[in-house]
Backbone atoms as SQL, in Angstrom:
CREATE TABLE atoms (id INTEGER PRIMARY KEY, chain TEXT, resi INTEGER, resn TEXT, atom TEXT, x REAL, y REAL, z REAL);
INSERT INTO atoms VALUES
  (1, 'A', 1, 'UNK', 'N', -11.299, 7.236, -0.624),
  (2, 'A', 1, 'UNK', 'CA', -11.872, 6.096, -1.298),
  (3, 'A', 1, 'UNK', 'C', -11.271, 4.839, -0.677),
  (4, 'A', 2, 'UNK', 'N', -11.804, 3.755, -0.678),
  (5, 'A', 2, 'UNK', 'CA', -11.932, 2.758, 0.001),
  (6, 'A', 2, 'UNK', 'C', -11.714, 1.611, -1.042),
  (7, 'A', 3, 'UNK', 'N', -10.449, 0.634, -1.353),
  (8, 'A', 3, 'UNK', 'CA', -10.986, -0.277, -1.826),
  (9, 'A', 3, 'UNK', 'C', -10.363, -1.346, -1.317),
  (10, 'A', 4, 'UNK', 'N', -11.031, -2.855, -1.745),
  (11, 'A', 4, 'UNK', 'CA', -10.707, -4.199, -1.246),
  (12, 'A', 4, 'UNK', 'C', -10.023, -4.586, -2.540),
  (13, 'A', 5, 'UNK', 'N', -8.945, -5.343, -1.689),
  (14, 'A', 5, 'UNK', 'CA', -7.993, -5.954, -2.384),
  (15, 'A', 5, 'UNK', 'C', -8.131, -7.668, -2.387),
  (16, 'A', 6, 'UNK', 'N', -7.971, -8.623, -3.165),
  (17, 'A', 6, 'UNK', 'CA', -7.766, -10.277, -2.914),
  (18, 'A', 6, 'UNK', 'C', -6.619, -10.852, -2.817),
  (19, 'A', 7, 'UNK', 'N', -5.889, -11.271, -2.360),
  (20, 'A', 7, 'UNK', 'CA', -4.261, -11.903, -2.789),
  (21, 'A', 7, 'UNK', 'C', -4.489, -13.639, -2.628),
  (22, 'A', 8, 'UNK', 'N', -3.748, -14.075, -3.627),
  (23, 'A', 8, 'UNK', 'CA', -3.661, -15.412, -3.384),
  (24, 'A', 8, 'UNK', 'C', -2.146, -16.134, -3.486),
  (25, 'A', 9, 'UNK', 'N', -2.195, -17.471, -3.149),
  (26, 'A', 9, 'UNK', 'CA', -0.621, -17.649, -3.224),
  (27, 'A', 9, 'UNK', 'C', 0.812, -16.926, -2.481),
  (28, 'A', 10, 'UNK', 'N', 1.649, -16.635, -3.082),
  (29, 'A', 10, 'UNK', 'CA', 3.037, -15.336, -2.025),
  (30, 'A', 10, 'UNK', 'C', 2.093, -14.163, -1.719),
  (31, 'A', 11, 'UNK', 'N', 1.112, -13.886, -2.288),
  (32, 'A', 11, 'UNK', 'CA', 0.593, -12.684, -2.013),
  (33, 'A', 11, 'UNK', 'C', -0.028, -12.092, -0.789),
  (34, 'A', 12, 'UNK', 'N', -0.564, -13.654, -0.757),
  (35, 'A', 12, 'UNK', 'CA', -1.354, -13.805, 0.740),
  (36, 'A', 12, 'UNK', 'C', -0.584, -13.881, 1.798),
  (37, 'A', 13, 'UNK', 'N', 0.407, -14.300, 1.500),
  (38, 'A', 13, 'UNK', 'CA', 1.495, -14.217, 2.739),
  (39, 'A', 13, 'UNK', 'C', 1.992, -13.017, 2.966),
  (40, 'A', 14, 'UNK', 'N', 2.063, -12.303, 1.991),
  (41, 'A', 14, 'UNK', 'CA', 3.101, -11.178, 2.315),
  (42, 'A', 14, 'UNK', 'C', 2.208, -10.021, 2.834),
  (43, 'A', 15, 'UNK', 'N', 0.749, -10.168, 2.529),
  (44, 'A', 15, 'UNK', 'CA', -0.150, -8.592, 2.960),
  (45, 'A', 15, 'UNK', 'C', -0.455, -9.530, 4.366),
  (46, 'A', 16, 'UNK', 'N', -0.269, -11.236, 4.520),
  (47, 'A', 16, 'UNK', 'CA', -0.824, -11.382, 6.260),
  (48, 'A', 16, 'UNK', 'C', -2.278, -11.516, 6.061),
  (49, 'A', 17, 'UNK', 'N', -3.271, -12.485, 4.735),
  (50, 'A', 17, 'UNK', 'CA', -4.414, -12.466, 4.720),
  (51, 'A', 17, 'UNK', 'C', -4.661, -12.644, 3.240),
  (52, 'A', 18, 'UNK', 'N', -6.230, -13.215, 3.201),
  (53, 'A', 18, 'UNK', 'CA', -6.689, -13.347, 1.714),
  (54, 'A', 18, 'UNK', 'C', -7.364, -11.869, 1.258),
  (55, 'A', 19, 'UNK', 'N', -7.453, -10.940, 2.105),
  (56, 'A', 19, 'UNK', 'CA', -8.303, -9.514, 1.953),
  (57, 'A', 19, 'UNK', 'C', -7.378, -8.209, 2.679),
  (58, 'A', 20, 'UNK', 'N', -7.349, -7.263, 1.704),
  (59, 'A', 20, 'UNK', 'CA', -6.611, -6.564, 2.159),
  (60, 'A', 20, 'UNK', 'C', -7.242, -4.911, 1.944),
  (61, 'A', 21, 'UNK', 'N', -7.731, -4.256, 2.888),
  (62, 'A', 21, 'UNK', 'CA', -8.630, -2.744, 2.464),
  (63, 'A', 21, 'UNK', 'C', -7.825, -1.974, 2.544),
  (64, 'A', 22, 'UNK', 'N', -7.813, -0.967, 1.474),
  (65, 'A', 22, 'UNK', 'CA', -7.007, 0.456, 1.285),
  (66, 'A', 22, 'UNK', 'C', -7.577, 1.638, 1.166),
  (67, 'A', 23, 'UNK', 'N', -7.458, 2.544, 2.513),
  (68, 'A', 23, 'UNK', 'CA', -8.032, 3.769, 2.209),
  (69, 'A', 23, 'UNK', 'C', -6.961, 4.726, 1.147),
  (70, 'A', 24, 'UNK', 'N', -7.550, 5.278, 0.001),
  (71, 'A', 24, 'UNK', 'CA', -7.042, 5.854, -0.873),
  (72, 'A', 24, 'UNK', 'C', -7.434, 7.067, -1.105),
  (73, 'A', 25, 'UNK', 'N', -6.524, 8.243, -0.959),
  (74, 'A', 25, 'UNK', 'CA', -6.623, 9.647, -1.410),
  (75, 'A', 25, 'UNK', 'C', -7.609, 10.108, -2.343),
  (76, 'A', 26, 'UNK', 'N', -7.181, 9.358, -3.728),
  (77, 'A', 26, 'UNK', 'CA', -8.223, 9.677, -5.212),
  (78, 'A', 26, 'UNK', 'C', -7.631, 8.312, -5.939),
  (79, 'A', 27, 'UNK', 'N', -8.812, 8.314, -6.790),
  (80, 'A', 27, 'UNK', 'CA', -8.403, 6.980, -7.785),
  (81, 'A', 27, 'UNK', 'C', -7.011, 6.839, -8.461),
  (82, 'A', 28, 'UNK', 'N', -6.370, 5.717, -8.222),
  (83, 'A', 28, 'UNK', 'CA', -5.113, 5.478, -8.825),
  (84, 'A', 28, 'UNK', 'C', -5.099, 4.929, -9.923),
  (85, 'A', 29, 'UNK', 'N', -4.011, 5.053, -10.856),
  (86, 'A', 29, 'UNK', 'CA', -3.873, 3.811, -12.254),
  (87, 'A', 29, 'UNK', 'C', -3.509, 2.468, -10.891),
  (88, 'A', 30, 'UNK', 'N', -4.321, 1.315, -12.219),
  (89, 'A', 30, 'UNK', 'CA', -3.135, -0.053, -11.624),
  (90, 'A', 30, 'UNK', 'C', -1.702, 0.156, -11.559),
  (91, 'A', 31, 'UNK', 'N', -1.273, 0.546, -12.315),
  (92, 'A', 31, 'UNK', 'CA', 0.726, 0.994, -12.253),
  (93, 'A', 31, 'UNK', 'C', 0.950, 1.721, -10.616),
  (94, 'A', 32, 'UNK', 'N', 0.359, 2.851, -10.360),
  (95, 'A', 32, 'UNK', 'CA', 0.249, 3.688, -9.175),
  (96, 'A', 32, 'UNK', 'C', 0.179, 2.579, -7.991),
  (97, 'A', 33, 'UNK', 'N', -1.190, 1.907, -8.025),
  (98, 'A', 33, 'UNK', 'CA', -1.758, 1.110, -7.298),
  (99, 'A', 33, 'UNK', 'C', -0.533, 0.012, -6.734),
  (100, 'A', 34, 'UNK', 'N', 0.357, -0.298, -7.901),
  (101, 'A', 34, 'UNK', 'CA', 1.046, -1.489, -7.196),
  (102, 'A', 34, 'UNK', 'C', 2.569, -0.947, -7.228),
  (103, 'A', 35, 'UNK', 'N', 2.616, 0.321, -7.680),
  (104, 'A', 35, 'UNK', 'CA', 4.009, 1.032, -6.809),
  (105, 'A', 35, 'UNK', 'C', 3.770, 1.299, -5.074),
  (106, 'A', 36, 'UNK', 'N', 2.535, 1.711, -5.166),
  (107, 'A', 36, 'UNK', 'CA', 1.658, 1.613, -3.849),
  (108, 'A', 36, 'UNK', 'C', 1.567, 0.713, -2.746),
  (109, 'A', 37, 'UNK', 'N', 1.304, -0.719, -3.361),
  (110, 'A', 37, 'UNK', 'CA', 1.554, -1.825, -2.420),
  (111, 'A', 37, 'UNK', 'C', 3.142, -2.160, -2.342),
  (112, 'A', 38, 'UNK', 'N', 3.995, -2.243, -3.590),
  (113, 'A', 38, 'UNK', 'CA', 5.083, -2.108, -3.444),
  (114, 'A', 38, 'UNK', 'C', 5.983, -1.324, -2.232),
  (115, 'A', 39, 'UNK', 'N', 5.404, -0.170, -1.742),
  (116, 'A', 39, 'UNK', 'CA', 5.857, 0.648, -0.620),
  (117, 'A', 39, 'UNK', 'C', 5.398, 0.489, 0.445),
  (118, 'A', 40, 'UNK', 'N', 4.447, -0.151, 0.700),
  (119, 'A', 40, 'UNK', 'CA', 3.757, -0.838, 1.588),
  (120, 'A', 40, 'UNK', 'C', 4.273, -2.016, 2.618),
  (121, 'A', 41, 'UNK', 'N', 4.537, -2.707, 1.372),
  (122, 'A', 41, 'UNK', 'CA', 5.074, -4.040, 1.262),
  (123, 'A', 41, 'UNK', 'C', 6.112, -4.672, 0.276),
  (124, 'A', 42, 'UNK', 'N', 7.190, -4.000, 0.842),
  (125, 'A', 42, 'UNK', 'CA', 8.315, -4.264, 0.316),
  (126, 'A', 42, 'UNK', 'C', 8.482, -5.656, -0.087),
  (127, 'A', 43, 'UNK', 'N', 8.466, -6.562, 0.258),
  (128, 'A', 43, 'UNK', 'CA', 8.338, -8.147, -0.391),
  (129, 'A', 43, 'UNK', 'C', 7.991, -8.196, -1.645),
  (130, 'A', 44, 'UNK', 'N', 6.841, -7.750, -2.090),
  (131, 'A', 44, 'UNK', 'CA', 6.521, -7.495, -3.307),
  (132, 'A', 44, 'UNK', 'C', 7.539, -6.526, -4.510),
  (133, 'A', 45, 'UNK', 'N', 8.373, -6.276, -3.898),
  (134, 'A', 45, 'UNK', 'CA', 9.141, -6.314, -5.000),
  (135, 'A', 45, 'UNK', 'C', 10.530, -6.990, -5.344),
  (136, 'A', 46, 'UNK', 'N', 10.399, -8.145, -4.540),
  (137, 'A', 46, 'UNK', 'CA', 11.386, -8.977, -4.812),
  (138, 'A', 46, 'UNK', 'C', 10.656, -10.151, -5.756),
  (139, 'A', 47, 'UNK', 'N', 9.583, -9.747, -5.903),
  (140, 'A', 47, 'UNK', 'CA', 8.946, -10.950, -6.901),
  (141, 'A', 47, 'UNK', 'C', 9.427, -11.027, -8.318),
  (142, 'A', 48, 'UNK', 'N', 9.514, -11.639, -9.729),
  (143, 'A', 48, 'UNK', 'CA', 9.615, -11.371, -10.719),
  (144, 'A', 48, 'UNK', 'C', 8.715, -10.478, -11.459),
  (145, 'A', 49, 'UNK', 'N', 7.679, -10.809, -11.092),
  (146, 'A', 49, 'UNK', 'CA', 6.359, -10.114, -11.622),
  (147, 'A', 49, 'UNK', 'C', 5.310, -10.287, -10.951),
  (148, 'A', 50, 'UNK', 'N', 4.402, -9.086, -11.017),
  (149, 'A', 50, 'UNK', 'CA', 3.218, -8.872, -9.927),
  (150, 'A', 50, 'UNK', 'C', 2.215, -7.851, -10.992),
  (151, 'A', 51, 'UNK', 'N', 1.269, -8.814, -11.322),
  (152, 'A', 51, 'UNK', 'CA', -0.315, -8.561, -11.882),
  (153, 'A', 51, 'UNK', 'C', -1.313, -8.231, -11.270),
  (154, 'A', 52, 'UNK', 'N', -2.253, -7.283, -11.685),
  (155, 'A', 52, 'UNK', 'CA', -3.867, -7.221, -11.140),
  (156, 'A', 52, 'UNK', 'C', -4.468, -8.120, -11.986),
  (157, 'A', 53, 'UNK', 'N', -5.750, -8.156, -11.561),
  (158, 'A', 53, 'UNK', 'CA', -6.480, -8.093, -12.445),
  (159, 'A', 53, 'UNK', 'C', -8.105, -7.679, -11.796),
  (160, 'A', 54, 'UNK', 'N', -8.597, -6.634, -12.295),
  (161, 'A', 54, 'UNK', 'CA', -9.951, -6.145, -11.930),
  (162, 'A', 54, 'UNK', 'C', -10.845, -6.199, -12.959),
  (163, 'A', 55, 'UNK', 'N', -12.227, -7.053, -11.710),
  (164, 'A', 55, 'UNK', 'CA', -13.347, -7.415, -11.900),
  (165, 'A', 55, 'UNK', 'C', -13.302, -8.695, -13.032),
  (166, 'A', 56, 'UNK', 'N', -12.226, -9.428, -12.671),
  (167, 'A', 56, 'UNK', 'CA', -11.764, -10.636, -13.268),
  (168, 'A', 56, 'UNK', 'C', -11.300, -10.652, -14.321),
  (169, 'A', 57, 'UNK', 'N', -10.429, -9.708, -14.724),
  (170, 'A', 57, 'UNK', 'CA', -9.585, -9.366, -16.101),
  (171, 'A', 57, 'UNK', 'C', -8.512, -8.647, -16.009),
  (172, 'A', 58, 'UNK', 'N', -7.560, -9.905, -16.391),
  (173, 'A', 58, 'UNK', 'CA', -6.082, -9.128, -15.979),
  (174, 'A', 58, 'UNK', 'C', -5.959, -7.677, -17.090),
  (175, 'A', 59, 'UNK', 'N', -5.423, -6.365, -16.153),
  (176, 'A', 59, 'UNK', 'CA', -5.402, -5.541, -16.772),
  (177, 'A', 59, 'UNK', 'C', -3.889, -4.830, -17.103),
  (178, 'A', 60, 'UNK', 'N', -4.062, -3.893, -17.621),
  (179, 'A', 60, 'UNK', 'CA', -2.516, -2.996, -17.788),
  (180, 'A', 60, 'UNK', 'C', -2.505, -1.905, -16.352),
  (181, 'A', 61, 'UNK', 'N', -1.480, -1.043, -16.696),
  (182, 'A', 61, 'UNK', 'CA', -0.894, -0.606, -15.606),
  (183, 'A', 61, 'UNK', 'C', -2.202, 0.850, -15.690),
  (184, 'A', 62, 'UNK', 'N', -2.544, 1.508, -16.940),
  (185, 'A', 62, 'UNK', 'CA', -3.095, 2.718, -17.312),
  (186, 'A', 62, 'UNK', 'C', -4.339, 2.830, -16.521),
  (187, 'A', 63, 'UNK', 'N', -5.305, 1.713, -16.577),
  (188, 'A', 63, 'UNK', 'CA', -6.453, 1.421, -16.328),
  (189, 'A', 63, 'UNK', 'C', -6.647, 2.048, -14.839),
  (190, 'A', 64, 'UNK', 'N', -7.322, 3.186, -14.444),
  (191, 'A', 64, 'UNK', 'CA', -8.028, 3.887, -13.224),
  (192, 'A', 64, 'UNK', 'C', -8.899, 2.694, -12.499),
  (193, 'A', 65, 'UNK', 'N', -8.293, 2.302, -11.398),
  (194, 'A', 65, 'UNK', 'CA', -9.271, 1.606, -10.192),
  (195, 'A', 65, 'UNK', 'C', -10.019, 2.669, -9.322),
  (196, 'A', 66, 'UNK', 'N', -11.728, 2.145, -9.100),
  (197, 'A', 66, 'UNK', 'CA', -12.173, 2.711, -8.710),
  (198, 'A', 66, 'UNK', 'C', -12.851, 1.734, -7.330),
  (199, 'A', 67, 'UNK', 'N', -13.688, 2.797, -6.455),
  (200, 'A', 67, 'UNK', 'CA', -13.914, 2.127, -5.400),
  (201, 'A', 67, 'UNK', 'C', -14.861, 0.503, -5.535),
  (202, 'A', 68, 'UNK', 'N', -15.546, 0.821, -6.784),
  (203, 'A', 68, 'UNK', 'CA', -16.361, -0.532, -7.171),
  (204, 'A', 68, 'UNK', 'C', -15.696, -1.637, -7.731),
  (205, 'A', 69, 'UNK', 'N', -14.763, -1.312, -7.928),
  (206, 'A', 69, 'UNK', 'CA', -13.872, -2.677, -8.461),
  (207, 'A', 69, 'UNK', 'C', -13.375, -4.262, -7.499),
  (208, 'A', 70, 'UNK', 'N', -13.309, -5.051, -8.237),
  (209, 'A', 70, 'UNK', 'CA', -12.576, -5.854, -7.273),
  (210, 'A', 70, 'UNK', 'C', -11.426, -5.995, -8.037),
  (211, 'A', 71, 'UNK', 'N', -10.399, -5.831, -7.232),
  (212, 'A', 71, 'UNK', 'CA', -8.807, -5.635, -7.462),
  (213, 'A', 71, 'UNK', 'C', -8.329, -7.297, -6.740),
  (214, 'A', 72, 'UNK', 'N', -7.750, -8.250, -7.713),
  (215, 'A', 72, 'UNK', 'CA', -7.012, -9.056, -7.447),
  (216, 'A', 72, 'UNK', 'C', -5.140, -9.000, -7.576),
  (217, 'A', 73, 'UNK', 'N', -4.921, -9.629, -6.536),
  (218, 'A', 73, 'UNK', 'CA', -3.191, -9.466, -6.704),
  (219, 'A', 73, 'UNK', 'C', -2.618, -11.127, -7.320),
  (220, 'A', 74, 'UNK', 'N', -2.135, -11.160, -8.473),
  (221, 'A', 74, 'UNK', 'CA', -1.815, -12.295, -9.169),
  (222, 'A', 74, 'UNK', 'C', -0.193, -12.147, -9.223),
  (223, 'A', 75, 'UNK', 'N', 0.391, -12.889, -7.632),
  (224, 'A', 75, 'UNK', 'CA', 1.846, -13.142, -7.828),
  (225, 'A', 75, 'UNK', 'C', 2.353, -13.994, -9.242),
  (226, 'A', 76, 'UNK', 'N', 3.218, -14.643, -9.302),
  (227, 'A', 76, 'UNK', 'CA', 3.819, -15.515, -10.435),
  (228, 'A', 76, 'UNK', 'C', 3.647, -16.735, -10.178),
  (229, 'A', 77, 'UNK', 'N', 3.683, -16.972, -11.433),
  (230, 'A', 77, 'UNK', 'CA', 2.934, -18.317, -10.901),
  (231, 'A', 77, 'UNK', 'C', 3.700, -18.992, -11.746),
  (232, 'A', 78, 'UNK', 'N', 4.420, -20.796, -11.295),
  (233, 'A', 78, 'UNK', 'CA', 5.079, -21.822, -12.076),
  (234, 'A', 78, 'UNK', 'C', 4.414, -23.238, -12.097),
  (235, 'A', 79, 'UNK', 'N', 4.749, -24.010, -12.489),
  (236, 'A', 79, 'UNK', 'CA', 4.330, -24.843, -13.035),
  (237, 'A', 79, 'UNK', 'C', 4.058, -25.750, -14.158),
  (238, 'A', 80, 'UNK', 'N', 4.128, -27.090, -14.404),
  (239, 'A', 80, 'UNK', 'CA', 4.243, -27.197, -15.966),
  (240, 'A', 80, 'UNK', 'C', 3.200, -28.036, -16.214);
């Protein structure tokens, strides 16, 4: 399975791009998914916190991504 990833902000820096494709074994949870990029891309876990959110709704870790989804990567974000 095949899916596209978005990163914006540290995120984009650290995958090297605003789009990032992952060929995948079988459908992962989001939790899986970003232990996944986590091993990938070690940077990402020096962050405080690192969110999805698919098909424009930040989700939990349980939630099964599938190849139709769009998977966003939502580093941390500051500001006041």
């Amino acid at each position: 399975m095949q899916i596209k990833i978005l990163a914006f902000g540290i995120a984009k820096e650290i995958i090297g791009g605003t789009e990032l494709s992952m060929d995948l074994a079988k459908d992962l949870s989001v939790g899986e998914l970003k232990e996944k990029l986590t091993t990938d891309f070690p940077e990402f876990a020096k962050l405080r916190s690192l969110a999805l959110a698919v098909n424009g709704t930040y989700v939990g870790d349980d939630l099964i991504v599938t190849s139709q989804d769009e998977v966003v990567i939502i580093p941390p974000v500051s500001g006041g």
